[in-house]
C-alpha positions as CSV (number, residue, x, y, z in Angstrom):
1,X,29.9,7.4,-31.0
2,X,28.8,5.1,-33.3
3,X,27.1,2.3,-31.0
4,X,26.9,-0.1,-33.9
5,X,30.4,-0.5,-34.0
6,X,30.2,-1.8,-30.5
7,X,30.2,-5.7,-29.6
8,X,27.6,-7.1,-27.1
9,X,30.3,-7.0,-24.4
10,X,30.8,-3.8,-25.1
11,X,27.1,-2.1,-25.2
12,X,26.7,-4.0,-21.7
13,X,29.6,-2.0,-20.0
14,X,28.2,1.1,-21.4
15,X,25.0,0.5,-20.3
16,X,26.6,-0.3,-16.9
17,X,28.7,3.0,-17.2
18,X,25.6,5.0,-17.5
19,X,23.5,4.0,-15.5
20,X,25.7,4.3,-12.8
21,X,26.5,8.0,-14.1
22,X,22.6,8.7,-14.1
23,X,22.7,7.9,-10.9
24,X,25.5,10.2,-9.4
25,X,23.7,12.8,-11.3
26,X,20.6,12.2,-9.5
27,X,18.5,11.5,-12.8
28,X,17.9,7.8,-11.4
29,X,17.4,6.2,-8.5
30,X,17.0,2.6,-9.7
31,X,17.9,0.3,-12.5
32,X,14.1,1.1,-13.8
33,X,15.8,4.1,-15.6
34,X,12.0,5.0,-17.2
35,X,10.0,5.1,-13.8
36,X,13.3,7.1,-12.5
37,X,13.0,9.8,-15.1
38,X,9.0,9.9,-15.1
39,X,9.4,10.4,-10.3
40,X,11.6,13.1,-11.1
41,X,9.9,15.1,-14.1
42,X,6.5,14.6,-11.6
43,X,8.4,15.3,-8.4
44,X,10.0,18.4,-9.9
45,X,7.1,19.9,-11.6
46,X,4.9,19.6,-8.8
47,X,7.1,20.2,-6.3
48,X,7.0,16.8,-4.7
49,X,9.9,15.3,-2.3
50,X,10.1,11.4,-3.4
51,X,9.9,9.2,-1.5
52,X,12.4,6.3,-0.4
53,X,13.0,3.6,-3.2
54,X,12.0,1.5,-0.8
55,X,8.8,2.8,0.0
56,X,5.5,0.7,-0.3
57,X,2.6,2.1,-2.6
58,X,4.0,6.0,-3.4
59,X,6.8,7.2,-4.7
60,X,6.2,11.1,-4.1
61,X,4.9,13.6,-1.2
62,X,3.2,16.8,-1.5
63,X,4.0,19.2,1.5
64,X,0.4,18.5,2.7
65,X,1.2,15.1,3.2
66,X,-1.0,13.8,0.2
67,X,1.1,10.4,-1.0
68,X,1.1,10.2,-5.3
69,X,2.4,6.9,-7.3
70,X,3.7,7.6,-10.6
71,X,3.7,5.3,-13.4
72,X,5.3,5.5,-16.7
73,X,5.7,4.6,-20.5
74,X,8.4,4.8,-22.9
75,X,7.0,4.2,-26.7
76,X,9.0,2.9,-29.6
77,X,7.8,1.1,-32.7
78,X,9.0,-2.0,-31.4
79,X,6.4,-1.6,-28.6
80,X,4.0,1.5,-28.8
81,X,1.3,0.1,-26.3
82,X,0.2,3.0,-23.6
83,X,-0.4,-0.2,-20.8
84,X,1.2,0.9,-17.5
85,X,3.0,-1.7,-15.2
86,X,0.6,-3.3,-12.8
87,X,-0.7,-0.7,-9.7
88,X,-0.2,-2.8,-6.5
89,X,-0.4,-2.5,-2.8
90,X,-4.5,-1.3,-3.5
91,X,-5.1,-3.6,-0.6
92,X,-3.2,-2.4,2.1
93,X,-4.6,1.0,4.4
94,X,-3.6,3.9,2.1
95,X,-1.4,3.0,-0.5
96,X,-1.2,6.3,-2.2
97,X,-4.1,9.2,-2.6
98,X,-3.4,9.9,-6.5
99,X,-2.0,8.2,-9.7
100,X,-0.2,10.3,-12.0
101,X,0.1,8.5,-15.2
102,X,2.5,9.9,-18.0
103,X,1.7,8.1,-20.9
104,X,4.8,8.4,-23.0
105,X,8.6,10.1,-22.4
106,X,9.7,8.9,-25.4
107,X,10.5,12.6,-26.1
108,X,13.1,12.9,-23.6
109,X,14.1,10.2,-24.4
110,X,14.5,10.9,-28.6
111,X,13.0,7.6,-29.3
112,X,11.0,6.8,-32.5
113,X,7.7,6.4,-32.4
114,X,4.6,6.8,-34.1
115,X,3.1,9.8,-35.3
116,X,0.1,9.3,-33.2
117,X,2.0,8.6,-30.2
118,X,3.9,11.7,-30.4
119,X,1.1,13.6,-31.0
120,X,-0.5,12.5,-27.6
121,X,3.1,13.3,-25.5
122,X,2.7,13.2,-22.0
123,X,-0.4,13.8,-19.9
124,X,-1.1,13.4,-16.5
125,X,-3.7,11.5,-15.0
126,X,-4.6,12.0,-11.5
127,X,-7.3,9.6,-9.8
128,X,-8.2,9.1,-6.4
129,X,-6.8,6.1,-4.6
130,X,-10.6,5.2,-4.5
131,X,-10.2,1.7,-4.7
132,X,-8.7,1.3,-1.5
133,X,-11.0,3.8,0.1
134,X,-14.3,1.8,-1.1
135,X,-12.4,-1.6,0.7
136,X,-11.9,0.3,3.8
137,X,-15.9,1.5,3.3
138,X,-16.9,-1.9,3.3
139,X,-15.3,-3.6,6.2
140,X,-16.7,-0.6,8.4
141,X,-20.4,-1.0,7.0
142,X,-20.0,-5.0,8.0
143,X,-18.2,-4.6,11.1
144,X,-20.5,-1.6,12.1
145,X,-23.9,-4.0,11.2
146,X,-22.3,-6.8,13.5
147,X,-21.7,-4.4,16.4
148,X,-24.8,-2.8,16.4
149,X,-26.9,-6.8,15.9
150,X,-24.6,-7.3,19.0
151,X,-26.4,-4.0,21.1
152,X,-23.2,-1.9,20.6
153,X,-23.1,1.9,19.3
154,X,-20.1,3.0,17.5
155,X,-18.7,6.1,16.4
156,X,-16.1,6.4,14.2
157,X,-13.3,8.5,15.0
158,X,-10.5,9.8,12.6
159,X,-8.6,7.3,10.3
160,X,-9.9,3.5,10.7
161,X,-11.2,4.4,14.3
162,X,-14.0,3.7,16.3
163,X,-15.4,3.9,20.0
164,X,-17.0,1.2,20.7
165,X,-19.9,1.1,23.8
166,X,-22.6,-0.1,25.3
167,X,-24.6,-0.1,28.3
168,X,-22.5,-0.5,31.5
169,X,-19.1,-1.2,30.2
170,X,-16.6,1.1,29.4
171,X,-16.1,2.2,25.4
172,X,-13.3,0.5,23.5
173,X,-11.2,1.8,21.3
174,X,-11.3,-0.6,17.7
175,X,-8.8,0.0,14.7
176,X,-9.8,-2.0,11.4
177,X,-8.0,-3.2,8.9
178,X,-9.8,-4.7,5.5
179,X,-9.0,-5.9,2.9
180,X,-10.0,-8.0,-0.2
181,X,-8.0,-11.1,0.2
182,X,-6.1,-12.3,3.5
183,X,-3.4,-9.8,4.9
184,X,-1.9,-9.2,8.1
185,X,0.1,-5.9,9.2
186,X,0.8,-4.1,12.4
187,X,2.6,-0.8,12.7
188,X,4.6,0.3,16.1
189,X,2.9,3.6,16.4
190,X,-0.4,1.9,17.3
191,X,1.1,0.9,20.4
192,X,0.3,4.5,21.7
193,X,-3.4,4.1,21.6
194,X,-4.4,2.9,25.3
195,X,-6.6,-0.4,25.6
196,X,-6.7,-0.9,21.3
197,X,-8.6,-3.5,19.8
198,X,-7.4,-4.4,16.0
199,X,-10.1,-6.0,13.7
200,X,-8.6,-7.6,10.7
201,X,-11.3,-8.6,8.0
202,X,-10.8,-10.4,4.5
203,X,-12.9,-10.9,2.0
204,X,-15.1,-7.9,2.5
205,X,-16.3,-7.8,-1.4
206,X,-18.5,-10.4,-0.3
207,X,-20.3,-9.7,3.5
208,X,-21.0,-13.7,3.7
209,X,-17.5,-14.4,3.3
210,X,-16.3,-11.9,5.4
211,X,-13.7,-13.5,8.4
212,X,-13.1,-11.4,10.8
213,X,-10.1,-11.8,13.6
214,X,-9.5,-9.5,15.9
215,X,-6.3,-8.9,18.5
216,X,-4.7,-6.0,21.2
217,X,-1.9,-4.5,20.3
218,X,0.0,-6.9,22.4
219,X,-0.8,-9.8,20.7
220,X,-0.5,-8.6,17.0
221,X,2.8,-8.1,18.2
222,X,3.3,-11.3,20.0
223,X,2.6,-12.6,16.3
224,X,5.1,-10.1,14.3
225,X,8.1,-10.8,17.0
226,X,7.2,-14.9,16.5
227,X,7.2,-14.6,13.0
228,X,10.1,-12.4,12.9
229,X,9.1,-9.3,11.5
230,X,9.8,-6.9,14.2
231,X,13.6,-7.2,13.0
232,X,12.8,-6.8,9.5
233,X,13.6,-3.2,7.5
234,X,10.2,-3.1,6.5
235,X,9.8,-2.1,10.7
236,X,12.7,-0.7,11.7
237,X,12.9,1.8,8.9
238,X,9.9,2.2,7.2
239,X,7.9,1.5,10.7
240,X,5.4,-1.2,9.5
241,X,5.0,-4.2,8.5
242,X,2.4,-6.1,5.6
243,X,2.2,-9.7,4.8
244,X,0.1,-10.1,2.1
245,X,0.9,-14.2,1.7
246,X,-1.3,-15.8,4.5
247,X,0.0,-19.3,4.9
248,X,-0.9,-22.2,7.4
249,X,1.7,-21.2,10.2
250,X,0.1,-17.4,10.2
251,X,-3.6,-19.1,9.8
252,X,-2.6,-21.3,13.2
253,X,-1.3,-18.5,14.9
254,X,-4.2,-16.1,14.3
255,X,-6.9,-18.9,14.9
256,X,-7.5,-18.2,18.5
257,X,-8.4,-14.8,17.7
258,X,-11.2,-15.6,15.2
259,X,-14.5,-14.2,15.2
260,X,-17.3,-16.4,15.3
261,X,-21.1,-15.1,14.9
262,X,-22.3,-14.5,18.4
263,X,-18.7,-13.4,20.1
264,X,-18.9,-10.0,19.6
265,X,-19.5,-8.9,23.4
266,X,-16.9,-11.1,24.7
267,X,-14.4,-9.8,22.2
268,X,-15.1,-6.1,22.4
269,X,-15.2,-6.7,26.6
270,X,-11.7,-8.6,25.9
271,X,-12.6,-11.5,27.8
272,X,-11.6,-15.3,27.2
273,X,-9.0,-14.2,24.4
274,X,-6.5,-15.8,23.1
């Protein structure tokens, strides 16, 4: 078929027509036909299930669990830059544990390109998720320092978890979730943890900006059926939920849970909360 032949109207129903062929044959899962095509070259190769095309932060799974976002370039003359597309979601809890990177399919798909861009084909790249690691890092260092100026020990447990004691009261059980900017999320699961304690912190790049709120189970929840996430698919299906845009409503309804230097045993003992 000689596409040049072919009007505008034309091209565009073709377009339409294959895309929606790519998509009974399983090659794509999205209009983002290149990010389809690089999921499952990765997927297949490594023997990786993909993940939901709705799902937050990863596209793939490895048996083991580990989660793996995939990024991907198509080169041409017009455009031969190697720049992915923006990474997001480093903020949240574990947005993915590697990035694979394939730098150019411009092979597969017979594109032109220059000779030293066909030269490099595709490689991999596989990085830790370390930027979200060293967030999580540092709210535990600056929580940990205010509980123990407070007379607390801590342990930490597995995950984001620690037990939380100190003479004559019973230990409490303390989830955290940091992050770099302000952020709010609650997942359903967490609701099986008896007598939980969440401890959202922003800003933990910088220890005196650090706010710190923290909330039961309960009461995140409270918040999330107030503000109407609870019915959201984000919770039904994917069984969390992550707002990332902090506005004045969410501000007023976390306010009574704010931390304030010097209410550390009152909040850990869950007295006059909220």
């Amino acid at each position: 078929m000689n596409l040049e032949l072919l009007n505008d109207d034309e091209l565009l129903r073709l377009w339409r027509q294959t895309q929606a062929l790519l998509r009974q044959r399983g090659v794509c899962r999205s209009a983002n036909v290149v990010g389809s095509v690089a999921e499952s070259l990765v997927a297949e190769k490594l023997q990786l299930s993909l993940a939901a095309p709705s799902m937050r932060g990863h596209d793939a799974i490895a048996p083991d669990g580990t989660l793996f976002q995939i990024k991907a370039r198509l080169m041409t003359v017009g455009n031969p830059s190697r720049q992915l597309g923006d990474v997001h979601y480093l903020h949240e809890e574990r947005p993915f544990d590697f990035l694979i990177a394939v730098q150019d399919l411009s092979p597969l798909f017979g594109a032109a390109v220059t000779t030293s861009a066909t030269t490099s084909g595709a490689r991999r790249i596989v990085r830790p998720g370390a930027n979200s690691f060293s967030v999580n890092a540092a709210g535990r260092d600056w929580l940990l320092a205010q509980l123990t100026r407070a007379g607390f020990s801590a342990s930490v447990g597995p995950g984001k978890l620690f037990t939380v004691a100190t003479d004559g009261a019973s230990p409490r059980l303390v989830r955290v979730i940091a992050a770099r900017q302000r952020i709010f999320s609650l997942r359903p699961t967490l609701n099986t943890l008896p007598n939980l304690l969440l401890i959202y912190l922003w800003y933990v790049d910088d220890p005196a900006k650090t706010v710190a709120y923290a909330l039961t189970y309960q009461q995140a929840l409270a918040i999330a059926n107030k503000k109407g996430w609870t019915n959201t698919p984000s919770w039904l299906n994917d069984g969390y939920y992550y707002d990332s845009h902090v506005g004045d409503e969410l501000l007023a309804l976390l306010a009574p849970y704010r931390v304030q230097a010097g209410q550390w045993q009152e909040v850990i003992a869950g007295t006059n909360r909220g």
